[in-house]
GUTI-799275 format. One record per residue: residue number from 1; residue in three letters; x, z, y of N, C-alpha, C in turn. Coordinates in steps of 0.2 Angstrom, whole numbers, m for minus. Layout:
<sites>
(site NUM; "ALA"; (X; Z; Y); (X; Z; Y); (X; Z; Y));
...
</sites>
This chain:
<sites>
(site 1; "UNK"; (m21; m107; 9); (m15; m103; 6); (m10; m109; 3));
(site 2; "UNK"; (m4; m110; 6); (0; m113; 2); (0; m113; m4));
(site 3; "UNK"; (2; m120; m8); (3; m120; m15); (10; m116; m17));
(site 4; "UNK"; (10; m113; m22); (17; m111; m26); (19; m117; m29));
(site 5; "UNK"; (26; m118; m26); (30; m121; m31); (36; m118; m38));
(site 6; "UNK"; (36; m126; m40); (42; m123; m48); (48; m119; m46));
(site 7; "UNK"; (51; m123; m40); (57; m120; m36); (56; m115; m31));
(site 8; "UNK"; (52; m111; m36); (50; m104; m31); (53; m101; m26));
(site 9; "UNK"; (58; m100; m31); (66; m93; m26); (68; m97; m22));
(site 10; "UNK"; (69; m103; m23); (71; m107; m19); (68; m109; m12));
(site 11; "UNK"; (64; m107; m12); (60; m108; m5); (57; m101; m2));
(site 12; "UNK"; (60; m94; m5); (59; m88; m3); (63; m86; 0));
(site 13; "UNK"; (61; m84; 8); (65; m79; 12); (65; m72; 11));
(site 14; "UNK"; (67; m68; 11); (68; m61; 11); (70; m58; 17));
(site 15; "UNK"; (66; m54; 21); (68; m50; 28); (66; m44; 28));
(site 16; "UNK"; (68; m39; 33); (65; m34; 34); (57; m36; 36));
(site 17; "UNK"; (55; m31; 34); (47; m30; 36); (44; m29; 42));
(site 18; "UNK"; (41; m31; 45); (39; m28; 52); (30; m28; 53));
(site 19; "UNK"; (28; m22; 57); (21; m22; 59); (15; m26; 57));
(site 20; "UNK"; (18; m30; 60); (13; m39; 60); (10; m40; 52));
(site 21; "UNK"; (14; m36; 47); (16; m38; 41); (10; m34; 34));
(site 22; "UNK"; (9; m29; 38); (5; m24; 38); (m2; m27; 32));
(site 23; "UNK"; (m3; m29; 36); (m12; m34; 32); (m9; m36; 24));
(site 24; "UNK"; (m3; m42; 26); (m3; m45; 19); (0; m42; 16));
(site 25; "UNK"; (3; m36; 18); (5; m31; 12); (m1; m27; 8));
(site 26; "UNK"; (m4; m28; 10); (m8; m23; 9); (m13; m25; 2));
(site 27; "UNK"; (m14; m35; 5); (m20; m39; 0); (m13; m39; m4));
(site 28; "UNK"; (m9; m39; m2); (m1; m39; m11); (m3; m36; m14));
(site 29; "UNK"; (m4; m30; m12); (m5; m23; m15); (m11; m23; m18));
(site 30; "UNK"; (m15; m25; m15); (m21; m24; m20); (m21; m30; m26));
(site 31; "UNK"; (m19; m37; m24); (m19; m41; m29); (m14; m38; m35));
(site 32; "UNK"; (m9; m34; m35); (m3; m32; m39); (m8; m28; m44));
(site 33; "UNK"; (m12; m20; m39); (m15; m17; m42); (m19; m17; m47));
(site 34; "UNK"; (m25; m26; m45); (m27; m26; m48); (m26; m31; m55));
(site 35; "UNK"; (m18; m35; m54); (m15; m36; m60); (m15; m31; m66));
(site 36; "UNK"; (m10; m27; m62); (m9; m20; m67); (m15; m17; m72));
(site 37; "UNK"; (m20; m16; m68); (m27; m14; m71); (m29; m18; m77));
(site 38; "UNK"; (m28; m25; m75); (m28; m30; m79); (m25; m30; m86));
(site 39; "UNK"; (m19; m27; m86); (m15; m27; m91); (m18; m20; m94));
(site 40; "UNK"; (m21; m16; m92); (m22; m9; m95); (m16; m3; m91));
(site 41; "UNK"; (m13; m4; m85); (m9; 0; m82); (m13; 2; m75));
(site 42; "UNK"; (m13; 9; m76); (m14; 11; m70); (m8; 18; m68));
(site 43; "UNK"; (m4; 12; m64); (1; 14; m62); (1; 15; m53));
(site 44; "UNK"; (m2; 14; m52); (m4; 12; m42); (m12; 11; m42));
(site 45; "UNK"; (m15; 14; m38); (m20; 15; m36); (m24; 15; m28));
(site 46; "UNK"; (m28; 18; m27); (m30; 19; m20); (m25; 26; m16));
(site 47; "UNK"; (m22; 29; m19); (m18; 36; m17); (m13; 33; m17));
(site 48; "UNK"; (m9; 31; m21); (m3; 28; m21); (m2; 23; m23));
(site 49; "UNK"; (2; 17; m20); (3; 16; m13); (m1; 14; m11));
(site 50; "UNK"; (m3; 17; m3); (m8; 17; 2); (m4; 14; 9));
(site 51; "UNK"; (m9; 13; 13); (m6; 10; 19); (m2; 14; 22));
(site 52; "UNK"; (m4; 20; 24); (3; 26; 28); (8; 23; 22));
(site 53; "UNK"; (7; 24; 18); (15; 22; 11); (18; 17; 15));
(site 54; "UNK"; (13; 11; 15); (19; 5; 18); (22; 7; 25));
(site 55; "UNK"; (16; 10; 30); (16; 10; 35); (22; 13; 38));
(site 56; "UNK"; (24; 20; 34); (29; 23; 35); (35; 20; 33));
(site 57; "UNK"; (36; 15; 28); (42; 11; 27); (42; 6; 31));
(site 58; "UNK"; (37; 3; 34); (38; m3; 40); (43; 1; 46));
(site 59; "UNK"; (38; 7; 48); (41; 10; 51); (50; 12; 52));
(site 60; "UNK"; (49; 15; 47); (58; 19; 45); (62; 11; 43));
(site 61; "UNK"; (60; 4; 44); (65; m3; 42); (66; m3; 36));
(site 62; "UNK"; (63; 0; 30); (68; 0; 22); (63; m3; 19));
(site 63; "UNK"; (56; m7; 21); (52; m12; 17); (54; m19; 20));
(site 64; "UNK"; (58; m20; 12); (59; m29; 16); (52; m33; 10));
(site 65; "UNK"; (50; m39; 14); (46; m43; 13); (50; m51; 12));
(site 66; "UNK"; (45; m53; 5); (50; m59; 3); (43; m65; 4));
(site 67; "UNK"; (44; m68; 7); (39; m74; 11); (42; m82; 8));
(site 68; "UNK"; (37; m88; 8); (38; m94; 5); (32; m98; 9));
(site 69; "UNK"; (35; m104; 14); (30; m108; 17); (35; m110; 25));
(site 70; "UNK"; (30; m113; 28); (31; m116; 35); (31; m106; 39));
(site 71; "UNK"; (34; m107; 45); (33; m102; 49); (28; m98; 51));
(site 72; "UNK"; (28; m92; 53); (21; m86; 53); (16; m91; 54));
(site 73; "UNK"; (11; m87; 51); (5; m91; 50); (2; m96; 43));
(site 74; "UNK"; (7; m98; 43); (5; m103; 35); (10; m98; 29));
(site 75; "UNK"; (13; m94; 32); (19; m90; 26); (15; m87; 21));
(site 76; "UNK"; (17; m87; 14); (14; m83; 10); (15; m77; 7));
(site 77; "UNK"; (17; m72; 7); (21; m65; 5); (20; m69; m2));
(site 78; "UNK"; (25; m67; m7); (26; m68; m14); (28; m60; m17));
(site 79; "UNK"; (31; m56; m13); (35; m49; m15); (36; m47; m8));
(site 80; "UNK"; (37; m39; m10); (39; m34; m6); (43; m28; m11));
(site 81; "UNK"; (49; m24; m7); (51; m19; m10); (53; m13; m3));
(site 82; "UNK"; (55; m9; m6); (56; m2; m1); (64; m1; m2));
(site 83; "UNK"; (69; m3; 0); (77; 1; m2); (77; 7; 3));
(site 84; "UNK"; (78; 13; 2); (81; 18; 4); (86; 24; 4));
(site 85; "UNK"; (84; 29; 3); (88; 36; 2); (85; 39; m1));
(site 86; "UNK"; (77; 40; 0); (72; 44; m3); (73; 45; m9));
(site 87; "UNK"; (75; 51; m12); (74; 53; m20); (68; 57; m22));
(site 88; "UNK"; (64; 56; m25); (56; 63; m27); (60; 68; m30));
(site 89; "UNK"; (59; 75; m27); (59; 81; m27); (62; 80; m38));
(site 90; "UNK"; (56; 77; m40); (57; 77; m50); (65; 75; m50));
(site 91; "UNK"; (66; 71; m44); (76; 67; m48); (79; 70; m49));
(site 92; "UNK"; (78; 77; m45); (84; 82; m46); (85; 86; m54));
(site 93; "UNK"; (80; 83; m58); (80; 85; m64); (84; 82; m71));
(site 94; "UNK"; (85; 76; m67); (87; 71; m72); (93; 70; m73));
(site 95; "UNK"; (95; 68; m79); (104; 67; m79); (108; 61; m77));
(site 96; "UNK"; (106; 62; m69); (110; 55; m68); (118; 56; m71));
(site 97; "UNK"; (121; 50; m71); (128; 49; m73); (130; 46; m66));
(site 98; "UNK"; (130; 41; m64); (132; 40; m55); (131; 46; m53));
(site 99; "UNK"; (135; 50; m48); (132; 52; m43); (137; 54; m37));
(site 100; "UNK"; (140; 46; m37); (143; 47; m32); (139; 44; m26));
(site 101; "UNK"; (142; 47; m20); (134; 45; m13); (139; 41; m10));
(site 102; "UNK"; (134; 35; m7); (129; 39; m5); (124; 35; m11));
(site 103; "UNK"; (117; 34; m14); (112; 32; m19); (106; 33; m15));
(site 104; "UNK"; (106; 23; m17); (100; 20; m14); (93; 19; m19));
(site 105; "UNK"; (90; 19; m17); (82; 18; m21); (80; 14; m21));
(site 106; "UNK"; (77; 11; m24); (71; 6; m22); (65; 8; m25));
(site 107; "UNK"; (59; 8; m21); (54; 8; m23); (47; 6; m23));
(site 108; "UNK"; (41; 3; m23); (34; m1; m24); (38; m7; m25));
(site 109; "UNK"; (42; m9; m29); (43; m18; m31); (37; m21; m32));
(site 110; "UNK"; (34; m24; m27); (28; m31; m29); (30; m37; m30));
(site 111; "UNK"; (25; m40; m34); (28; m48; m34); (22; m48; m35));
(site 112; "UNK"; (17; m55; m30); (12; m58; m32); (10; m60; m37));
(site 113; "UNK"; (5; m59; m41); (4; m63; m49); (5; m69; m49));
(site 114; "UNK"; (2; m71; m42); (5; m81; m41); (11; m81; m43));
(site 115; "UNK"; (15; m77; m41); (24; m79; m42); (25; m76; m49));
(site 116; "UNK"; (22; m71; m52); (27; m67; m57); (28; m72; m62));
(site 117; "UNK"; (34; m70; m66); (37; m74; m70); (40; m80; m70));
(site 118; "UNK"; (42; m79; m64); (45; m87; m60); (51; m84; m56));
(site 119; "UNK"; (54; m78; m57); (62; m75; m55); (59; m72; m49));
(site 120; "UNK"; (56; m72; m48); (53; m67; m40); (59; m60; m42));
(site 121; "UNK"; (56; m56; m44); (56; m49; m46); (64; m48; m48));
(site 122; "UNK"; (67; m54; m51); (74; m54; m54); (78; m55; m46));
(site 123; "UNK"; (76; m59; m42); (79; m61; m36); (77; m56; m31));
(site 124; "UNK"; (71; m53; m29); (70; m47; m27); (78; m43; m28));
(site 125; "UNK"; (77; m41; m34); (81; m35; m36); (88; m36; m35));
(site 126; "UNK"; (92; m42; m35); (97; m45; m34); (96; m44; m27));
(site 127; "UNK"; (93; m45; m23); (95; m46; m16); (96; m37; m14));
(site 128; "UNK"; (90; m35; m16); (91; m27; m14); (99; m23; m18));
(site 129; "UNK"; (100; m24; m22); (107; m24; m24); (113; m27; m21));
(site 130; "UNK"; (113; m32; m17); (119; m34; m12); (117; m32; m4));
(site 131; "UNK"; (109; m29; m3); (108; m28; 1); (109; m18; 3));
(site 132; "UNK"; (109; m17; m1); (112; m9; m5); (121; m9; m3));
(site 133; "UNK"; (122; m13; m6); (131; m14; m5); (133; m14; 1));
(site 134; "UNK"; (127; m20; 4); (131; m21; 11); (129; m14; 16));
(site 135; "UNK"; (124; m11; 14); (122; m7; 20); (128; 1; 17));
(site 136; "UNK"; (134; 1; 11); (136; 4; 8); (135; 9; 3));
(site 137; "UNK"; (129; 8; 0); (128; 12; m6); (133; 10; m13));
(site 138; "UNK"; (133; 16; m15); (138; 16; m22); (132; 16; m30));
(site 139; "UNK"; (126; 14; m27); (122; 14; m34); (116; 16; m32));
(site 140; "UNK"; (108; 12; m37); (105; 9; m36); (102; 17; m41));
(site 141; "UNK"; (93; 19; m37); (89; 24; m43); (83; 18; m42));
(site 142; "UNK"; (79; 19; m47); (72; 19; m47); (69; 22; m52));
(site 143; "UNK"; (62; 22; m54); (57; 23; m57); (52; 19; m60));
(site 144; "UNK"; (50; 19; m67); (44; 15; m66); (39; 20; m73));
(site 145; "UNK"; (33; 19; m75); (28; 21; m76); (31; 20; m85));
(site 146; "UNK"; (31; 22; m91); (32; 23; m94); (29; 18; m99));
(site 147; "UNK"; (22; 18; m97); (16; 12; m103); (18; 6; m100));
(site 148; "UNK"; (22; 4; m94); (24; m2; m91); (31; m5; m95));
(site 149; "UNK"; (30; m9; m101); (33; m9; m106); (37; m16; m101));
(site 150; "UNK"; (34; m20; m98); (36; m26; m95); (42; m24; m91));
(site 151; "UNK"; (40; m20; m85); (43; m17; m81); (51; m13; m84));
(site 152; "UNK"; (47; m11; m90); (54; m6; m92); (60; m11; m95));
(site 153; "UNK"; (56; m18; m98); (63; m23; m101); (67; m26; m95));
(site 154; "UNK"; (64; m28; m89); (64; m30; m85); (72; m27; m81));
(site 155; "UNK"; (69; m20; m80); (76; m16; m76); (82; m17; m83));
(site 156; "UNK"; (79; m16; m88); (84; m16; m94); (88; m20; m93));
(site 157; "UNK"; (84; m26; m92); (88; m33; m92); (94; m37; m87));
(site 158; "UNK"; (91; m31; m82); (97; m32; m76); (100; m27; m76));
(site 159; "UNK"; (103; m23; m82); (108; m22; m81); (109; m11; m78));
(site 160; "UNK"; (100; m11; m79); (99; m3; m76); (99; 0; m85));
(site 161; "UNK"; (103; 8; m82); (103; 11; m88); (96; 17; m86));
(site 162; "UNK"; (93; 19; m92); (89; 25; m91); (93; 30; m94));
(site 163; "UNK"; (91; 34; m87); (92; 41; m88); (90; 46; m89));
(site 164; "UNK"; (84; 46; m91); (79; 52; m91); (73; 52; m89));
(site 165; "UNK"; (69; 56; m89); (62; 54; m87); (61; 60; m82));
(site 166; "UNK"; (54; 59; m78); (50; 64; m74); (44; 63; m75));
(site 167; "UNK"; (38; 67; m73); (31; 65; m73); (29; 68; m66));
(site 168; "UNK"; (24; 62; m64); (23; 61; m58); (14; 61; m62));
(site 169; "UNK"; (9; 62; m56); (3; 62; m55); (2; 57; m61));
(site 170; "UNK"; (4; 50; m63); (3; 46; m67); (3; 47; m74));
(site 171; "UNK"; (9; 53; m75); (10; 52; m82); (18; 53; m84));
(site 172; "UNK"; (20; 50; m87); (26; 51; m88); (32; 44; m83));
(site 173; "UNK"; (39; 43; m81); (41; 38; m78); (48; 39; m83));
(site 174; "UNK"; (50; 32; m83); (57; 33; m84); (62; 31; m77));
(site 175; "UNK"; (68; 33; m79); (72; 34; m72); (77; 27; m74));
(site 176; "UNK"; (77; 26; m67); (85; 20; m69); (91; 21; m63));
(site 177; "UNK"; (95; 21; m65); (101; 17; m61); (106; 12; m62));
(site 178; "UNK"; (112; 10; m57); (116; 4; m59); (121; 8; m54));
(site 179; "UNK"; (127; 7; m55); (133; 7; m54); (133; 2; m46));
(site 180; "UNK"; (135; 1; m42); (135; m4; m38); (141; m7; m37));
(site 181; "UNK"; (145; m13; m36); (154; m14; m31); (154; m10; m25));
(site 182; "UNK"; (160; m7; m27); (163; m4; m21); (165; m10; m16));
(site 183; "UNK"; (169; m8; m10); (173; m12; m7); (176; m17; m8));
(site 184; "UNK"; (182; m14; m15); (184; m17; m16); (183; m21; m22));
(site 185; "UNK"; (175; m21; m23); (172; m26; m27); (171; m23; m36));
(site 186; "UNK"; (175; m18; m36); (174; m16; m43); (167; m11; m44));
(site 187; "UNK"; (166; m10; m49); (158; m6; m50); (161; 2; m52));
</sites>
């Protein structure tokens, strides 16, 4: 396995996902899951997200994959995310303030534990967000697990406001959105 370097982001590509990509998303997954564990969060498990989870976003194009190293084969996945349209059935509860459409999601943000806290997650999120504009969404939703106190400073920190909550199989989530540039560049 490649080493990680200090100039992490710097040598991360980000692409859509494809087939091929399948396996190492999977061992992400599990190393991610069994971070979380680690910490006392059980927020992702053997149910969710599972392989059909990835497989169907491989499939529909909206899981992009962020890679660091020489060409397939020596590539390391560091992250993975989902950008969609998908809203869970619970969103229609919350008080969003955006809502003007069309509103993009993201969802399974992973970052390798080897990468975390080295801007993965921060520069994930920034890509999905200009990646969001470009495909023309007016504003970003997500969700994260409530006990995930890290995760929740994190969206704070870039600038997502919370809206409200839902409870999913887990437990309680809180909701976030962001405003996104229009066209003409204003939010």
């Amino acid at each position: 396995m490649p080493a990680l370097r200090d100039n992490l982001v710097d040598s991360v590509d980000v692409r859509l996902g494809e087939a091929g990509d399948l396996d190492d998303l999977l061992a992400l997954l599990r190393d991610c899951v069994r971070e979380m564990n680690g910490r006392g969060l059980d927020q992702w498990d053997d149910v969710y997200p599972d392989r059909a989870t990835l497989a169907a976003d491989l499939d529909a194009r909206s899981l992009y994959v962020a890679a660091r190293g020489a060409p397939p084969g020596d590539r390391l996945l560091v992250g993975a995310f989902t950008l969609n349209q998908r809203q869970e059935t619970e969103y229609a509860d919350v008080a969003w303030r955006i809502t003007a459409a069309p509103i993009a999601v993201v969802h399974r943000l992973m970052v390798s534990p080897l990468a975390q806290r080295r801007g993965i997650g921060r520069f994930l999120m920034r890509f999905a967000e200009a990646e969001a504009c470009r495909l023309g969404f007016r504003a970003i939703r997500l969700d994260t697990l409530d006990d995930n106190a890290r995760a929740l400073a994190f969206y704070r920190s870039l600038g997502y406001r919370a809206a409200g909550g839902v409870r999913f199989r887990k437990g309680a989530f809180t909701c976030f959105e962001k405003a996104l540039p229009g066209p003409d560049g204003a939010g």
